[in-house]
N, C-alpha and C positions, 0 to 999 in steps of 0.2 A: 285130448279134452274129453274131460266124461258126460255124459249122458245126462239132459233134463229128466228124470223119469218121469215125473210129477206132472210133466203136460204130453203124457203118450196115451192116446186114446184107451181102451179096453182092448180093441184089436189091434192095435199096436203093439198092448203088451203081450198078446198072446202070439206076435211073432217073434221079439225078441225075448222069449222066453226057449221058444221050441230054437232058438239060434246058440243058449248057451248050452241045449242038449237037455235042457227039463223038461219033464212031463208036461202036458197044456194044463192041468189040473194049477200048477203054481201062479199062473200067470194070474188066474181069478183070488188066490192067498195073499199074492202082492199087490194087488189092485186094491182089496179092501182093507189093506194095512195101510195104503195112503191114503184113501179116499174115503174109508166110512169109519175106520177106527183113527184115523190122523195121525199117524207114527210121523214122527219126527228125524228116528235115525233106524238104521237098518238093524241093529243090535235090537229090539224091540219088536221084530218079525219072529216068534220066536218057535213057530211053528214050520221055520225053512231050518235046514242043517246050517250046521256053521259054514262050513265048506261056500255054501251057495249066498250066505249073506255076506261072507269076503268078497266073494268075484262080485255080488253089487256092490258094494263100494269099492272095488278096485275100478267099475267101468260105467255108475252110472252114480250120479248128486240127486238130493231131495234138496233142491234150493231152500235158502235160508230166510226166513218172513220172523224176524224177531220184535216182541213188541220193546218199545222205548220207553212209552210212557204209553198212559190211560187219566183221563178225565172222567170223574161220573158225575153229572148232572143233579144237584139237589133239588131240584123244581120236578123233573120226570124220569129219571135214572136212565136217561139215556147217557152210553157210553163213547167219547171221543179215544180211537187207539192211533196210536202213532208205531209206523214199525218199519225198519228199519232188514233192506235186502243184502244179499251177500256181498253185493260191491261197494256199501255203505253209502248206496242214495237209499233216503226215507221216502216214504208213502203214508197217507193216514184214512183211516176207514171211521164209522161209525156207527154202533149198535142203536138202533130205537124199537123201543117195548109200546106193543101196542096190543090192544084187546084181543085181538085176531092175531097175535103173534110177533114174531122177533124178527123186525125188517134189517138189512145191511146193506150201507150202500161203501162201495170200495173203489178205489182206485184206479185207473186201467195204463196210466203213465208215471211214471216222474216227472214230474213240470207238465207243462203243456206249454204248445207252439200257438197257439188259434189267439190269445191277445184280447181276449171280451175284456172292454173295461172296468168292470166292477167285480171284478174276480181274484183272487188272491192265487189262486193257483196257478197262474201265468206269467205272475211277475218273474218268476227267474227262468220263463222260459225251459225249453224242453230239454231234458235229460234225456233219459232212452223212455223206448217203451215197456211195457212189463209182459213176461212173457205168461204163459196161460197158467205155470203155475205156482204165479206169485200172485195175480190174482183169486186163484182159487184159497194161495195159503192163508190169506187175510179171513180168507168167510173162517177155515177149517180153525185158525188161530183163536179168533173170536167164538167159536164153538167149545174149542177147549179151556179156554182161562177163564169162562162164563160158564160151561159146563149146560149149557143152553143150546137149544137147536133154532136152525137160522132157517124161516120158512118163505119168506119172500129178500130177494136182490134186486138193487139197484147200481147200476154203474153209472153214478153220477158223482164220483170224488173228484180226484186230481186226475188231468185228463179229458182228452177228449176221445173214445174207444173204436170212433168208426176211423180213426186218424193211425189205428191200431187194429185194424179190419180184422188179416188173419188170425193173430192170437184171440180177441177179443172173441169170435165165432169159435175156434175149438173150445175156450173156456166156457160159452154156453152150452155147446154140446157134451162137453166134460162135468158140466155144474149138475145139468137135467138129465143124467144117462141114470137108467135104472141099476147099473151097477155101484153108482159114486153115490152122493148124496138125494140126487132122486129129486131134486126140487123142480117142482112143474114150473113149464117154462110161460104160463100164462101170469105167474107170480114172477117174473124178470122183468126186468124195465132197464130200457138202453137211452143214455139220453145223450143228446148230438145238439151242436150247433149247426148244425144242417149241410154237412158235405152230401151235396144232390147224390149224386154217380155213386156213392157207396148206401144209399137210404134204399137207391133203386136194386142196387146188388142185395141188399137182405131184405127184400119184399121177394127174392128170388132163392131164400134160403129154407124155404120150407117150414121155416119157426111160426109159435105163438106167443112170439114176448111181444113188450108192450115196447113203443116207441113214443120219448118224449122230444118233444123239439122246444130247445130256447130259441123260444120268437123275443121277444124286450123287446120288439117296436114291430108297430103295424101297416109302417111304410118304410120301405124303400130307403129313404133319406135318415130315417130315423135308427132302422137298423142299421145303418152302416155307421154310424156317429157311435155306437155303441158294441161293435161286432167287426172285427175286418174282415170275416170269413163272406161277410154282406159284398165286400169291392168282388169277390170273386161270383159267387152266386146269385143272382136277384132273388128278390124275394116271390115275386110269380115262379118262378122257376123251383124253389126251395118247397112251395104248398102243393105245386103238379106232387112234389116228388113223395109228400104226406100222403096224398090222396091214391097215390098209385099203391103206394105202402097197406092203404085201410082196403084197396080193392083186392087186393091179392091174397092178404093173409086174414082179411076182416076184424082184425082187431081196430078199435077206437083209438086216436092217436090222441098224446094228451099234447099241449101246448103250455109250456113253462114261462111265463110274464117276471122279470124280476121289477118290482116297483120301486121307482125313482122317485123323490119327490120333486114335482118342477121341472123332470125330465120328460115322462110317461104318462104317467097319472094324469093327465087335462081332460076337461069333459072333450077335448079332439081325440084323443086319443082312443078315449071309450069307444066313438062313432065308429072312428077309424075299424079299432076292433073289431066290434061287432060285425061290419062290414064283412071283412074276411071270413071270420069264424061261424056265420051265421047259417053260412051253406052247407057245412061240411056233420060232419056227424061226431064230434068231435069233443074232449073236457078243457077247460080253461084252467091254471094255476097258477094263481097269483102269489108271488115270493116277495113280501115287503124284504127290500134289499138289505142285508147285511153291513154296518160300516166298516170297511178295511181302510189302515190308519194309511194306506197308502195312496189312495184313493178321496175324493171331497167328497162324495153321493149323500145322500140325505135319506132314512126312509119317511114315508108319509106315516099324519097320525093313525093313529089305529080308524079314527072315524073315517077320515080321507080313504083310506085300504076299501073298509065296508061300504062305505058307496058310490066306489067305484065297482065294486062286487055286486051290490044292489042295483044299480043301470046295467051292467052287463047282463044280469037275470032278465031284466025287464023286458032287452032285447032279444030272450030266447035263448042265449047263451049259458053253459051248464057249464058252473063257477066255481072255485073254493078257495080259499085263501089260507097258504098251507100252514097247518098246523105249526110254530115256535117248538123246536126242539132244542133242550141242551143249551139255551140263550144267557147261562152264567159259564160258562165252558168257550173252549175254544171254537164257536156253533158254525162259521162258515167255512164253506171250501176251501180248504190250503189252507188255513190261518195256523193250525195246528202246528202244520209242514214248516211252512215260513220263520215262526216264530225261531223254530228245531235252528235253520240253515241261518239265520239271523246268526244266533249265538254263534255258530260253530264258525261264522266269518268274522266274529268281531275278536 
């Protein structure tokens, strides 16, 4: 079985390099032929002899990240890509343009296992995981058919990443390494439905990416109506594991609300909020919910959204109600995916 190369550290490739009897110097030639120029096939390294680019493809694959389709948004030209891996499961990522630059948020599974109810990307459940560098191929793919550079990431597509620990960590260390694309990793954002025991493992990872946590309800009872990852963790237990996060690495943890209408949204729920949130050092994000045809959820009206954003302010709480992207396109999570595996079943 050949070789992922694409998710071999830097020092990894500087050992199986001096293994096929080349000089150390290639090892830093092939590194940035996958990582900062984005080659695609080894014929395109053209600065190795022939000789040496046979024996890679005789012993080692640059996994395949093909896109399928692309959506561009006419309202903000954000891009929806759908792509499609070597074993023919799809993934779908998402380009957004914003002042400050070209944000991407990718994929870190096929399917997901975790079951939030208002999510698209769970409906068919978990395929495998993706390994680091089929996550990576997404950003690198999106770089090259946009011919654009990708300056802040989000792992918040299809997937849940700390569900995907080890891959998910070498890909950040792969994403932020000065040899690869270099992206600072205070520009990374990892978001979880909150498995404790792996939130507490990368507050021990020596990183400065940002940690989002999907909270959607601010008690106990109400998480769990909405989350089953809730039967397993409480939600005291879930905030210790924020707060141990924000003590260790100092970064400000953000907290992801998807708003319900008639679910969430009640002036209880505000108190509720505020409640928790109010001690912590912490950004609030409010996500008026998405409607998936699979799903009955309702969002609230835009007024409703604003103030419940408005009493949150009041109580001290640092608010925002995330920006609509891509809201004529295929704009939430999975829907892209789904749609793809929809046809390919019927």
């Amino acid at each position: 079985m050949k070789k992922d190369i694409c998710s071999l550290s830097y020092e990894e490739m500087k050992k199986e390099v001096e293994q096929l009897g080349e000089k150390s110097f290639r090892a830093g030639q092939i590194y940035e032929w996958l990582h900062v120029k984005l080659a695609e096939h080894f014929d395109e390294m053209t600065n190795l002899s022939k000789p040496l680019r046979e024996r890679l493809k005789e012993e080692y694959e640059i996994p395949e990240v093909k896109m399928l389709e692309r959506q561009i948004s006419k309202i903000d030209g954000t891009n929806k890509f759908l792509f499609r891996l070597g074993d023919g499961n799809v993934v779908e990522s998402v380009l957004m343009k914003y002042k400050h630059g070209n944000s991407v948020c990718i994929s870190s599974q096929a399917g997901c296992r975790m079951g939030c109810a208002f999510c698209a990307s769970t409906i068919g459940g978990l395929k495998r995981n993706l390994a680091p560098s089929e996550m990576l191929g997404q950003i690198y793919r999106i770089q090259k058919i946009t011919g654009e550079r990708v300056s802040n990431v989000v792992i918040m597509g299809t997937g849940e990443p700390l569900d995907n620990y080890d891959n998910f960590i070498r890909f950040v260390r792969m994403l932020t390494d000065k040899h690869g694309l270099n992206i600072s990793q205070r520009n990374v954002t990892v978001s979880t439905c909150g498995i404790v025991p792996r939130i507490l493992d990368l507050a021990e990872e020596d990183l400065q990416i940002t940690l989002a946590l999907s909270l959607h309800g601010a008690t106990q009872e109400k998480r769990r109506k909405l989350m089953p990852i809730a039967n397993k963790y409480d939600l005291s237990q879930v905030l210790e594991a924020c707060d141990a996060y924000f003590q260790k690495t100092g970064r400000r943890v953000t907290f992801e609300y998807s708003l319900v209408h008639g679910v969430n949204d009640t002036k209880e729920d505000e108190q509720e909020l505020a409640a928790i949130l109010k001690p912590r050092n912490c950004h609030l994000n409010l996500i008026p919910v998405n409607p998936v045809k699979e799903r009955d959820f309702v969002r609230p009206s835009r007024k409703n959204a604003l103030n419940f954003k408005n009493n949150l302010e009041k109580s001290g709480i640092n608010v925002t109600i995330r920006r609509e992207m891509g809201s004529d396109i295929d704009g939430a999570c999975g829907q892209l995916r789904r749609h793809y595996v929809q046809e390919c079943d019927s």
